[in-house]
Backbone as CSV, one residue per row, in Angstrom:
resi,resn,N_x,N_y,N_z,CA_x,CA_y,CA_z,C_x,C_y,C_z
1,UNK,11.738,168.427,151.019,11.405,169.029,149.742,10.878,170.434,149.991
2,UNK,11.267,171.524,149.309,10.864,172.854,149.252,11.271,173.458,148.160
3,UNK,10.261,174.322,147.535,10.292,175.221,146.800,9.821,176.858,146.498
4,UNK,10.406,177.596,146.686,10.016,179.196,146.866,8.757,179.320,145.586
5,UNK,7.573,180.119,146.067,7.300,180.459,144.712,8.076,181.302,143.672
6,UNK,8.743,182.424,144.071,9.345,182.597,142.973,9.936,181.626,141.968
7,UNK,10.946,180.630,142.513,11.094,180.117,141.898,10.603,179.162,140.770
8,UNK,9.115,178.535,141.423,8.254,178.171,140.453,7.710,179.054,139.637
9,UNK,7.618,180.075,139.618,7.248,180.647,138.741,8.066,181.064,137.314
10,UNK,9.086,181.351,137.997,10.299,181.263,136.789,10.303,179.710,136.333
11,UNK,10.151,179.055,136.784,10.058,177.286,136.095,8.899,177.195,134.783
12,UNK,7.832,178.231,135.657,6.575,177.811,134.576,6.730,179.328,133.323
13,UNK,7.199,180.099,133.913,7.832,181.194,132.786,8.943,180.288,131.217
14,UNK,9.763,179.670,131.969,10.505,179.010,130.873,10.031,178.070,130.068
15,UNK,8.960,177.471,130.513,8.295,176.369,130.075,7.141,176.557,129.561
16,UNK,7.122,177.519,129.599,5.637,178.431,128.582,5.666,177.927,127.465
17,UNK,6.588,177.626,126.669,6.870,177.133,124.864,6.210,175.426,125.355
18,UNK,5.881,174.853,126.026,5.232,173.766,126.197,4.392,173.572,125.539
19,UNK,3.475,174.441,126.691,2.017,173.951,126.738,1.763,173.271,127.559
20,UNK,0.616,173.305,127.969,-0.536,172.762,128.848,0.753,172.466,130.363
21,UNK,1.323,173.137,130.838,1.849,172.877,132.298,1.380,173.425,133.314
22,UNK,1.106,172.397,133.894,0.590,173.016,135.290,1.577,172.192,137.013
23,UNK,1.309,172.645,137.878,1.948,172.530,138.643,1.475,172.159,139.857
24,UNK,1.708,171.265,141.373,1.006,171.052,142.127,1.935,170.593,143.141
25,UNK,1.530,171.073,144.567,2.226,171.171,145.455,2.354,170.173,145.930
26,UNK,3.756,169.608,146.721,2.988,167.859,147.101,4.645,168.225,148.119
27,UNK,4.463,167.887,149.531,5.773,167.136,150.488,6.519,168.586,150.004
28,UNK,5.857,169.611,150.297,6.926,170.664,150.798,7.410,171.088,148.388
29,UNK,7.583,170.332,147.818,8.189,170.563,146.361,7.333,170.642,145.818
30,UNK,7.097,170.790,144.272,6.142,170.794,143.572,6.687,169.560,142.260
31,UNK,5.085,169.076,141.682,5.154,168.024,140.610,4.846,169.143,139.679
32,UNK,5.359,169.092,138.733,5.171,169.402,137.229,4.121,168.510,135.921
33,UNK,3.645,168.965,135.481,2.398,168.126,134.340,2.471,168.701,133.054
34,UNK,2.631,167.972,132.100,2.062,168.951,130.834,0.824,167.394,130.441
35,UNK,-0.366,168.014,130.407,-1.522,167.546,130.546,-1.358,166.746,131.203
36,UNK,-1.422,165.223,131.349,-1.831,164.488,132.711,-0.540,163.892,133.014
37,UNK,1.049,164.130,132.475,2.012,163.447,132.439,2.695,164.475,133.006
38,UNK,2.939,163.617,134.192,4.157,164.097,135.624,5.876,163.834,134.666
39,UNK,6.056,164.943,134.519,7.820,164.965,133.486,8.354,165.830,134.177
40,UNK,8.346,166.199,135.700,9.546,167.103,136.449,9.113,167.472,137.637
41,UNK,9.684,167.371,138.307,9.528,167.781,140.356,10.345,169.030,140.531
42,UNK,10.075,169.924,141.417,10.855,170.720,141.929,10.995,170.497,143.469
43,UNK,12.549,170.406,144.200,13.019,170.468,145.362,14.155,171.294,145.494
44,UNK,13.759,171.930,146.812,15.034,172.688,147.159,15.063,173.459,146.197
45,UNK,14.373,174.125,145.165,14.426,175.254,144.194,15.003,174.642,143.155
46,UNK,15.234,173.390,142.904,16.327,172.459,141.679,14.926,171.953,141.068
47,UNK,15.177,172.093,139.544,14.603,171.394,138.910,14.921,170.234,138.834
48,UNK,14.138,169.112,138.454,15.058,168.173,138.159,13.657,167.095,136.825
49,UNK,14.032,166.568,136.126,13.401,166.256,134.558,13.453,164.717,134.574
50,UNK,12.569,164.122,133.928,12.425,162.986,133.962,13.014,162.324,133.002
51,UNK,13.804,161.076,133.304,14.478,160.152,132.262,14.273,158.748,131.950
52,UNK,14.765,158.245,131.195,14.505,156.889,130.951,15.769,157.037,129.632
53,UNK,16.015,155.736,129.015,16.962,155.243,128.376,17.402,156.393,127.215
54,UNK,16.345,156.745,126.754,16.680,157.316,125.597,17.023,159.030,125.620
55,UNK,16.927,159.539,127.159,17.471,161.030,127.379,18.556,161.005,128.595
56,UNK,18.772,159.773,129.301,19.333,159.651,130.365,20.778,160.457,130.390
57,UNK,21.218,159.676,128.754,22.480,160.571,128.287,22.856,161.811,128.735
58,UNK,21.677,162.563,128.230,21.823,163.810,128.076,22.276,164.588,129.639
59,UNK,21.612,163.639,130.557,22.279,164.596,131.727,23.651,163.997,132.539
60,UNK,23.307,162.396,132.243,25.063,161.487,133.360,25.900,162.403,132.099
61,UNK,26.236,162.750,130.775,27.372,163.251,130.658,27.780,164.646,131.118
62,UNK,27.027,165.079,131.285,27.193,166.580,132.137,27.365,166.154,133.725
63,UNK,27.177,165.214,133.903,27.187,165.142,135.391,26.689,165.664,136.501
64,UNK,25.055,165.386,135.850,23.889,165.866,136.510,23.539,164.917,137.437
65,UNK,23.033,165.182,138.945,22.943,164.418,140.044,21.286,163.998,139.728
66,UNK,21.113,162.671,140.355,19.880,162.134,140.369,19.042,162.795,141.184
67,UNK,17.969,162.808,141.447,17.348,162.979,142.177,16.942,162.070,143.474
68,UNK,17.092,162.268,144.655,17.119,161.120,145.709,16.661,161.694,147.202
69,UNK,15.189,161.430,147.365,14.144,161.504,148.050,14.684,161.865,149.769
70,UNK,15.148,160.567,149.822,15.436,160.272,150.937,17.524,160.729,151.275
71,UNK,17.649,161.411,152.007,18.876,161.759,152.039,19.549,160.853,152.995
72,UNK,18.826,160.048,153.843,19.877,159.202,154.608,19.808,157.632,154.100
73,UNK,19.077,157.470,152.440,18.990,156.702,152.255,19.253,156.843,150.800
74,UNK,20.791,157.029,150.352,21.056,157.699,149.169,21.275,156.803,147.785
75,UNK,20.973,155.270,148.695,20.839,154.552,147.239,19.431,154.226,146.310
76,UNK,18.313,155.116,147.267,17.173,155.093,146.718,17.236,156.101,145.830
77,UNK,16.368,156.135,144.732,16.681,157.223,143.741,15.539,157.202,142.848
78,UNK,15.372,157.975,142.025,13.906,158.202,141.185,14.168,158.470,139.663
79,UNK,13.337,158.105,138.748,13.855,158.219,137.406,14.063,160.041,137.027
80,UNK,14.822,160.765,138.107,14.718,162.042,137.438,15.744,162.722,138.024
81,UNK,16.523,163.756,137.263,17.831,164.041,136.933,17.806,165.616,137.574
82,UNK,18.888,166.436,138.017,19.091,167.597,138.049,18.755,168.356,136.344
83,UNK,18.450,169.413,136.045,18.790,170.508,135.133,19.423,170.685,134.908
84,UNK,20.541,171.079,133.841,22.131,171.616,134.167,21.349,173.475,134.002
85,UNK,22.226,173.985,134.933,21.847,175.725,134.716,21.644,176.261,132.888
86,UNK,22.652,175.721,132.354,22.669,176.737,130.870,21.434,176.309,130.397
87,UNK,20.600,174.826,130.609,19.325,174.376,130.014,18.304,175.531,130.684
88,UNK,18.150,175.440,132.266,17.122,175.799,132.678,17.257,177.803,132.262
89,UNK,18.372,178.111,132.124,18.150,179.777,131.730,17.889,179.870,130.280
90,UNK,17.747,178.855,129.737,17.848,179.180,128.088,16.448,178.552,127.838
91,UNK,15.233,179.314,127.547,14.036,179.013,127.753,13.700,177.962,126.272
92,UNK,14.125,177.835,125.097,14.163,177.364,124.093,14.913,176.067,124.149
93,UNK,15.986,175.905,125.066,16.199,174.404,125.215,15.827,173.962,126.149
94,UNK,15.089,174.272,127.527,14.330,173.769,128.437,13.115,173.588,128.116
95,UNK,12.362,173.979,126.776,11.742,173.123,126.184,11.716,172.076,125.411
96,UNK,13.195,171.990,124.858,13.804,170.791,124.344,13.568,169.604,125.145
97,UNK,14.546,170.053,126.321,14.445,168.588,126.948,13.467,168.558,128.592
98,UNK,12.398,169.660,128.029,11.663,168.873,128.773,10.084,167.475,127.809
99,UNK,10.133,168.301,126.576,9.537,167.494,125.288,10.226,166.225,125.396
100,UNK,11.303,165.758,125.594,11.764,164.423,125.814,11.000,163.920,127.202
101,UNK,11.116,164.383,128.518,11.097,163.958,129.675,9.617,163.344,129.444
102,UNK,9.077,164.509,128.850,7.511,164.536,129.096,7.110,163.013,128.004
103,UNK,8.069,162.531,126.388,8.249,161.816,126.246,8.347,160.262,126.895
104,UNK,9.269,160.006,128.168,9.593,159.532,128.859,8.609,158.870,129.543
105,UNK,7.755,160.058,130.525,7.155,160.122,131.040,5.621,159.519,130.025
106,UNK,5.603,159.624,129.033,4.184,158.949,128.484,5.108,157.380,128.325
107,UNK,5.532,157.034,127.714,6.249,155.893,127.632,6.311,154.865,129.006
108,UNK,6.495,155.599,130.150,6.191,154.913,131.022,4.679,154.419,131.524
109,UNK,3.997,154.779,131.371,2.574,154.952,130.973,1.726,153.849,129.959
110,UNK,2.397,153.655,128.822,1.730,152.476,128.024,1.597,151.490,128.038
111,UNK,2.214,150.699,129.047,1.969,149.902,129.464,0.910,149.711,130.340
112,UNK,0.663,150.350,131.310,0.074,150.304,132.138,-1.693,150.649,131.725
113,UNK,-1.622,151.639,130.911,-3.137,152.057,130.552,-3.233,151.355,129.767
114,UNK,-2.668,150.560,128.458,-2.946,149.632,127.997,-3.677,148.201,128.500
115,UNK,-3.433,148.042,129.658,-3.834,146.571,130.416,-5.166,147.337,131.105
116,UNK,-5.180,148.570,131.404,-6.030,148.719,132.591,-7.494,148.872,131.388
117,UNK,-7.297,149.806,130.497,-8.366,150.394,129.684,-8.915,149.510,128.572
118,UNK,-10.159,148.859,128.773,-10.663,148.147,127.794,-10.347,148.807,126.219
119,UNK,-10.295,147.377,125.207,-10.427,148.041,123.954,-11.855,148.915,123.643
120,UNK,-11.433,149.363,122.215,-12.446,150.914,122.044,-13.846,150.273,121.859
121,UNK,-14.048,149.320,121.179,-15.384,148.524,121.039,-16.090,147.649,122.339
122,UNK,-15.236,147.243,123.348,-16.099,147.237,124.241,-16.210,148.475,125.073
123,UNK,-15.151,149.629,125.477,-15.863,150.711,126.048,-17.135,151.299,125.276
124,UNK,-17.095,151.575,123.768,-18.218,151.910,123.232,-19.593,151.257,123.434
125,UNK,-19.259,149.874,123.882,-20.234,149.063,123.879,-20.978,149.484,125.427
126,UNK,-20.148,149.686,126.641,-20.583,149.753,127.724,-20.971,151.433,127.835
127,UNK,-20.526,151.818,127.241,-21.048,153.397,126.917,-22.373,153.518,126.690
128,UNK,-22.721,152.592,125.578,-24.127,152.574,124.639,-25.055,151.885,126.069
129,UNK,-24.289,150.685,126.990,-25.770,150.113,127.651,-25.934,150.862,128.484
130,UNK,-24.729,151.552,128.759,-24.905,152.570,130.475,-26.173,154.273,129.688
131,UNK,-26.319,154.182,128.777,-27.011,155.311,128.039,-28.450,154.586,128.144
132,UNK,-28.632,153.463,129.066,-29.806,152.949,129.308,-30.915,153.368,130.412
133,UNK,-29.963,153.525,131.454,-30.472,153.682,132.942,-29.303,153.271,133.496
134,UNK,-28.822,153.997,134.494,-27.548,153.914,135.122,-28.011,152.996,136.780
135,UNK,-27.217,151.768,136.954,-27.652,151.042,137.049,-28.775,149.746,137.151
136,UNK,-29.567,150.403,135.742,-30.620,149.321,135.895,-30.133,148.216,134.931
137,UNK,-30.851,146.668,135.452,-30.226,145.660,134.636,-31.311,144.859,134.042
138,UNK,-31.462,144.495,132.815,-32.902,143.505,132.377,-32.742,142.070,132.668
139,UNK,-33.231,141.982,132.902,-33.639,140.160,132.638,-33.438,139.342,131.222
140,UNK,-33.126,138.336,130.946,-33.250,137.874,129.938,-34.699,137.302,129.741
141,UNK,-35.350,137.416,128.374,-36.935,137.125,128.278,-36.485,135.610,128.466
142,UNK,-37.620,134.759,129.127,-37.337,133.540,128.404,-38.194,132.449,127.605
């Protein structure tokens, strides 16, 4: 995985109509974020956008290559797609479909924070006892 800065920078130039993107270096490429949701990697200077069922379309009919980590192991693969060029130079539809990815990308997500994150009335509740003394615990009178 590698990416020039120039090139990231032109990534985060086009993607300015977002919002909130930020970027972070990881294995030589960079991860992409718009607030805490990972919706695009850069390798080898290729963008490449995150999919799932409902944008996948948009790139197998153009005949956009997957993204695939491992090169001597090419049936491994990751939920995320090449760019086609006319998207990534046209700064108004590379916000199109990166608003889907980033879509995608929360969707994959609800599940998971759903199970992990208590409902709102008991976090409120453990909010209110921890506003007590942070770890102190009472006794029950008896």
């Amino acid at each position: 995985m590698a990416v020039s800065s120039d090139y990231l920078d032109y990534v985060h130039d086009q993607l300015s109509g977002l919002g909130g993107v930020s970027s972070r270096r990881m294995f030589g490429g960079a991860g992409l974020y718009c607030d805490e949701f990972f919706f695009a990697l850069i390798d080898d200077d290729t963008l490449y956008l995150r999919v799932n069922d409902a944008n996948r379309a948009d790139f197998t009919t153009r005949g956009m290559g997957q993204f695939r980590p491992y090169p001597d192991s090419p049936q491994l693969s990751m939920s995320y797609y090449e760019t086609p060029v006319d998207v990534l130079e046209d700064a108004a539809a590379l916000v199109a479909w990166a608003r889907r990815s980033v879509a995608a990308a929360m969707a994959a997500l609800k599940p998971a924070t759903r199970a992990a994150k208590p409902p709102a009335k008991q976090a409120a509740k453990k909010a209110a006892g921890g506003a007590r003394g942070a770890g102190t615990r009472t006794r029950p009178q008896r």
